[in-house]
C-alpha positions as CSV (number, residue, x, y, z in Angstrom):
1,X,122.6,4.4,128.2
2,X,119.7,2.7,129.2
3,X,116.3,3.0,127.7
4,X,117.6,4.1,124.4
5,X,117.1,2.9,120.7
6,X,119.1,3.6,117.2
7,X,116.8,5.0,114.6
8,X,117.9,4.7,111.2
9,X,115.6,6.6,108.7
10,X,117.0,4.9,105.0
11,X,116.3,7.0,101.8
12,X,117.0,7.3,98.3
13,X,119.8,10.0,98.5
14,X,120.1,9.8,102.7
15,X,120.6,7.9,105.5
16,X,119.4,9.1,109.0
17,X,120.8,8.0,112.6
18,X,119.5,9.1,115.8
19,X,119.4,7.9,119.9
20,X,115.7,8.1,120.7
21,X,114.4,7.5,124.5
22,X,111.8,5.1,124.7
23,X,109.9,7.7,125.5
24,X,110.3,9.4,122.2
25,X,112.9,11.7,123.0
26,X,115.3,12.6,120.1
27,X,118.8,13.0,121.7
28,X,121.5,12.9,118.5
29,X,121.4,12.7,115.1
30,X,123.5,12.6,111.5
31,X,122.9,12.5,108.3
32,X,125.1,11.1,105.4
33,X,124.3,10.4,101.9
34,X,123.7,7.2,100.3
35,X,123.7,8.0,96.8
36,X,127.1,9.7,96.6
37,X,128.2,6.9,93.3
38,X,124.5,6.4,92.0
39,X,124.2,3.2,94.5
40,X,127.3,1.8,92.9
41,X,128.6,1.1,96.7
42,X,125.2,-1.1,98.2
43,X,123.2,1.5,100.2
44,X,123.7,-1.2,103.4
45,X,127.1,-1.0,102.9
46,X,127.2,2.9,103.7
47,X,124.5,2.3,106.2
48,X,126.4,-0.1,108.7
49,X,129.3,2.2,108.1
50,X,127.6,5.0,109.5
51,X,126.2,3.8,112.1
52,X,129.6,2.2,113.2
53,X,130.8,6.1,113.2
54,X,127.8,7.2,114.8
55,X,128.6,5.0,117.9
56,X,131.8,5.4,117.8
57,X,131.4,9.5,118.0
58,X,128.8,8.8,120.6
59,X,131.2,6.6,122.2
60,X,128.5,4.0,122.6
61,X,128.6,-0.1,122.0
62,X,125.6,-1.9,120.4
63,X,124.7,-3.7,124.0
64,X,124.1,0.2,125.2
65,X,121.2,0.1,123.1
66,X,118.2,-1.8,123.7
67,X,117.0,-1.8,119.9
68,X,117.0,-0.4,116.1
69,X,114.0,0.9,114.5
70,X,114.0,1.2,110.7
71,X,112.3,3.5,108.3
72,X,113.5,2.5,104.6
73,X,112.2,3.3,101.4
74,X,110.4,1.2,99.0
75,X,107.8,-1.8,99.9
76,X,108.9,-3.7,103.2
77,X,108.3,-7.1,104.1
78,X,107.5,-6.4,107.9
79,X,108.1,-10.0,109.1
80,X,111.9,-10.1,107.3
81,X,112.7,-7.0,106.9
82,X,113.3,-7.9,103.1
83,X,112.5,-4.9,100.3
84,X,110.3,-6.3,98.3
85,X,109.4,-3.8,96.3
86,X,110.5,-0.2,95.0
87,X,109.4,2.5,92.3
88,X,112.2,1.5,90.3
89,X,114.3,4.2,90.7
90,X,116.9,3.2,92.9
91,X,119.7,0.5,92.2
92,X,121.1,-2.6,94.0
93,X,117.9,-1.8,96.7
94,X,115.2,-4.8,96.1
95,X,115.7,-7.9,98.2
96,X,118.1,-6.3,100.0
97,X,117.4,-8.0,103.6
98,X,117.8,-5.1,105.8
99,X,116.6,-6.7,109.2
100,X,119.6,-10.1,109.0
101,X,122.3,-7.4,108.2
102,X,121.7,-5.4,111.1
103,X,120.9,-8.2,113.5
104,X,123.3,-10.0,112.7
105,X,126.1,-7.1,112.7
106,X,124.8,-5.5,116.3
107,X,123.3,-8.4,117.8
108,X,120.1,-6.6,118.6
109,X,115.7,-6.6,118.0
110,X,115.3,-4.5,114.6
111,X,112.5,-3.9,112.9
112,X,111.8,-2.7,109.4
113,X,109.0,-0.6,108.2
114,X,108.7,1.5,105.4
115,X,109.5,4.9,105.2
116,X,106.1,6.9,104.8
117,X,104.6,4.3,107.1
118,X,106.5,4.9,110.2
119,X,106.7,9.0,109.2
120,X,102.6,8.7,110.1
121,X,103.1,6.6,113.4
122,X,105.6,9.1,114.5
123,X,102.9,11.7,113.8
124,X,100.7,9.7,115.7
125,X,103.1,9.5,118.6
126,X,105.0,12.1,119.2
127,X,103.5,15.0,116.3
128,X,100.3,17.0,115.0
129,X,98.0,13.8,115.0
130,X,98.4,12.4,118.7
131,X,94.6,11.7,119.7
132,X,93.5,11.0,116.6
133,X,92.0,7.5,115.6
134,X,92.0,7.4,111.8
135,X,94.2,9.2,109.7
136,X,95.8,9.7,106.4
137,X,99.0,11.0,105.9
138,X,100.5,12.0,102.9
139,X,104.4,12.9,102.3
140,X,105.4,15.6,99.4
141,X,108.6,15.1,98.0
142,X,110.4,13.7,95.2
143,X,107.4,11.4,95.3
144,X,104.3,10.6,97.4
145,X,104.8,8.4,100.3
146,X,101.7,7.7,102.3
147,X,100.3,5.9,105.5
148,X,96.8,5.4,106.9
149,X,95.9,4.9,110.5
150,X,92.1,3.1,111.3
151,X,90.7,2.8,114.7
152,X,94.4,3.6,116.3
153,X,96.4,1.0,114.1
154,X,98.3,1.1,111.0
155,X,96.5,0.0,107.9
156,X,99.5,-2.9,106.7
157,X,97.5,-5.2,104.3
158,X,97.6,-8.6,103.4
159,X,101.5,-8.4,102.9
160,X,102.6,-5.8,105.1
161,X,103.0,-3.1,102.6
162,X,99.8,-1.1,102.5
163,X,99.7,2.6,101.8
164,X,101.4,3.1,98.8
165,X,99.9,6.3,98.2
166,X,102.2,7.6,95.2
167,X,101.0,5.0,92.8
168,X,97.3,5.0,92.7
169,X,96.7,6.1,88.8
170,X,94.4,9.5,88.3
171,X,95.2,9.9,84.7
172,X,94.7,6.9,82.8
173,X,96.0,8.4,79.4
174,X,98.8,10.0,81.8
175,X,102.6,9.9,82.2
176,X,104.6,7.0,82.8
177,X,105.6,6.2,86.0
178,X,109.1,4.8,87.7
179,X,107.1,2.1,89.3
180,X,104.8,0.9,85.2
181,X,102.2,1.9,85.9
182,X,100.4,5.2,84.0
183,X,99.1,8.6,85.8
184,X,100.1,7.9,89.0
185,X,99.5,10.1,91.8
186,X,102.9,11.4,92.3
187,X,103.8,12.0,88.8
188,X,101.0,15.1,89.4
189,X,101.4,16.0,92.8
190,X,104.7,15.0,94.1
191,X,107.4,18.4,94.6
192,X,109.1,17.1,91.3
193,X,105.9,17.3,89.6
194,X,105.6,20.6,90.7
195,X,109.3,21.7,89.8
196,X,108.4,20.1,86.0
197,X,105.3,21.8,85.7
198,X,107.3,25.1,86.1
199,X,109.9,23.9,84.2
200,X,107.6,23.3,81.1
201,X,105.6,26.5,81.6
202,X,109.1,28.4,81.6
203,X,109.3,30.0,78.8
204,X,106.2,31.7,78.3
205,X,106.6,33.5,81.6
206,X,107.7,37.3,81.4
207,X,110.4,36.2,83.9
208,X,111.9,33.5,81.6
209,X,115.2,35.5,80.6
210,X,116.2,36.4,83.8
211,X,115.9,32.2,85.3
212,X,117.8,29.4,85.5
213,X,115.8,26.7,85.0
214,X,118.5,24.8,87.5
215,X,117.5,26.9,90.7
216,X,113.5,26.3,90.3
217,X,113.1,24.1,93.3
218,X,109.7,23.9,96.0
219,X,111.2,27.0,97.9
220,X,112.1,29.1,94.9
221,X,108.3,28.5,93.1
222,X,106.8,29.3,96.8
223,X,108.9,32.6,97.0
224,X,107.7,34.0,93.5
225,X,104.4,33.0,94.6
226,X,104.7,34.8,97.4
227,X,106.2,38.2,95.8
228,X,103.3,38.7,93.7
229,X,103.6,36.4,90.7
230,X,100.6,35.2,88.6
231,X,102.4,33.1,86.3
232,X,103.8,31.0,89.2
233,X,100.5,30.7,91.1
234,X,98.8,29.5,87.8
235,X,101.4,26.5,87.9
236,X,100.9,25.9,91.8
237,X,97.0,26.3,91.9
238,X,96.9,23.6,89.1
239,X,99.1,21.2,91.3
240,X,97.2,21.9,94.7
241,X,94.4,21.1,92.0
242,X,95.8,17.2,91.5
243,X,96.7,16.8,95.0
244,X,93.5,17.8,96.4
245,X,92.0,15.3,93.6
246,X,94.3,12.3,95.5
247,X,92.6,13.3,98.7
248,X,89.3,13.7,97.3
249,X,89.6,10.0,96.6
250,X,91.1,8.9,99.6
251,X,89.0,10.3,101.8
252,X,85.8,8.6,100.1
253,X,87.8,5.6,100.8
254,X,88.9,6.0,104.3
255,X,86.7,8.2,105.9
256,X,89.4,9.6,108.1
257,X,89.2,12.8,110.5
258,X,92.6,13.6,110.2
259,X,94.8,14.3,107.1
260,X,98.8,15.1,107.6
261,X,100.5,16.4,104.6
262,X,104.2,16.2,105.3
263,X,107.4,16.7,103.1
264,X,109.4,20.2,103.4
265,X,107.0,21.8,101.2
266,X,104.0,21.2,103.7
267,X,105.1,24.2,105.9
268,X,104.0,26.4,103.3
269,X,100.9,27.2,105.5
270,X,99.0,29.5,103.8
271,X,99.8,29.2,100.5
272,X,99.6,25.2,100.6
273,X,97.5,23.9,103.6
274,X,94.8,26.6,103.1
275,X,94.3,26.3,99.5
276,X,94.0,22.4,99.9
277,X,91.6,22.3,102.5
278,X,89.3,24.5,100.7
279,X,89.6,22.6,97.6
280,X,89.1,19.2,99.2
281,X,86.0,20.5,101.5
282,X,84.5,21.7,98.2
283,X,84.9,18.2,96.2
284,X,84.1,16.0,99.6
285,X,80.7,14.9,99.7
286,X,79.3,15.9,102.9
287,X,79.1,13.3,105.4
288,X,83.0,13.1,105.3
289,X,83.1,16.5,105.9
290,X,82.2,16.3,109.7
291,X,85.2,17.0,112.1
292,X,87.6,16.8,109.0
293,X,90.8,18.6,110.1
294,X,94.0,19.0,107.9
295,X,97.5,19.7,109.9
296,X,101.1,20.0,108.6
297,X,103.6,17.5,109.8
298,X,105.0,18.8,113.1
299,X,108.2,16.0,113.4
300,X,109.6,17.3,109.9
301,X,112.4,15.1,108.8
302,X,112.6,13.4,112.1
303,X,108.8,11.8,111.4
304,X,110.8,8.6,109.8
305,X,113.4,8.4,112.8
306,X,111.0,8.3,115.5
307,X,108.2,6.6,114.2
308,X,110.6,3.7,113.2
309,X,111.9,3.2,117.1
310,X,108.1,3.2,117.7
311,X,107.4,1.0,115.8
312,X,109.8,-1.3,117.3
313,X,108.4,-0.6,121.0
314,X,104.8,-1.7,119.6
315,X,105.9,-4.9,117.7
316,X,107.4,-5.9,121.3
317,X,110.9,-6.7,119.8
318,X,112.9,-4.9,122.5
């Protein structure tokens, strides 16, 4: 097939394949977990597996391909392709060298990038923030993932791994994180801090007989938020609360005119995206305030996928 790419989107309980045209096209895609033996069996391992499949059902051969774009979790080494770094919560991951195994398996250009990173230059590409210059992008999930785009470029630092948006501290007397640090971002405004909160405020709700503290996830909080319930918007108001006090920060820093919330739970329009705006206009000073916009993620859980293949085209290594 010619002018097409492997994207492999790597994280902590998935991996994700798809054919992208070099024009950003996604054409097929599969999903398989990585986590299946709590990282007993090397997350590479299951990775070069599934792609071998993936071909295989495709009935392609490496040399049909013209590259593979990475997205992986953790802190990536952009030049090596090397994790460097992760929140600690995910075994037999750091060091592993992502970009030799692949290259030297498929005989191919691959680049690594990390995960949140190429999520925003996907946005940037193919999603909700095409035109824009400077953006922030933050990812809700089982923890924050971040990226930031200035004049039209990705903001990589000194090492390549800029943007680690999850583990700025807002609490200094706060909970410990994964990563050692204290009152990190995400442990107040990540989904799973969300799905504690609840947890913890449980059992003084009226409801608390009748719920199985198992089924609380994002989707089940939003839908008793959304049939009426007070006790469940007091929980949420107070997270959209912490995230908004992220932004607040961020956006001092950056001075962006775009800011992308993705993550599942960013499609909750009006009951997320609405309430944050308002709440980060309000605590903003006003110069930043001009031409601010806030979108949802349009690319979902393909952001990682395709911004990873673009990332590849940019770097010039196919």
């Amino acid at each position: 097939m010619n002018n097409t790419y492997l994207g492999v989107d790597i994280g902590g309980t998935a991996v994700k394949l798809g054919l992208i045209t070099g024009d950003g096209n996604l054409l097929f895609t599969h999903t398989s977990p990585v986590n299946f033996d709590k990282y007993k069996t090397p997350i590479m391992k299951t990775v070069l597996r599934e792609i071998d499949c993936f071909l295989s059902k495709n009935k392609l051969v490496s040399s049909d391909l013209l590259g593979i774009g990475v997205s992986a979790t953790g802190q990536i080494d952009p030049k090596s392709g090397i994790v460097t770094g992760s929140a600690g919560h995910i075994s037999n991951w750091l060091l592993t060298p992502v970009k030799d195994l692949l290259e030297n398996r498929y005989h191919l250009p691959v680049s690594v990038a990390n995960d949140a990173n190429c999520a925003i230059i996907g946005e940037h590409w193919k999603g909700c923030a095409i035109g824009f210059s400077d953006i922030i992008m933050i990812t809700i999930g089982t923890g924050i993932g971040g990226g930031i785009i200035c004049n039209g470029r990705l903001l990589s630092g000194h090492t390549g791994i800029a943007g680690e948006l999850g583990h700025f501290s807002i609490q200094k007397d706060g909970t410990m994180c994964s990563c050692g640090n204290i009152g990190c971002y995400e442990q107040y405004a990540s989904a799973s801090a969300l799905v504690k909160a609840v947890r913890e405020a449980l059992p003084s709700f009226h409801s608390y007989s009748k719920t199985d503290p198992d089924q609380i996830n994002g989707k089940f909080i939003f839908d008793q938020v959304k049939a009426g319930s007070i006790e469940y918007q007091r929980v949420v108001d107070n997270w959209i609360d912490n995230i908004a006090m992220g932004l607040t920060g961020l956006i001092h820093i950056f001075n962006p005119e775009l800011v992308v919330i993705g993550g599942g739970i960013s499609q909750q329009e009006e009951l997320l995206i609405v309430p944050l705006r308002e709440r980060v206009l309000s605590k903003i000073m006003p110069g930043f305030r001009k031409d601010l916009q806030f979108r949802s993620a349009k690319l979902d859980n393909n952001a990682g996928l395709i911004g990873a293949v673009r990332n590849l085209i940019e770097k010039g290594a196919a």
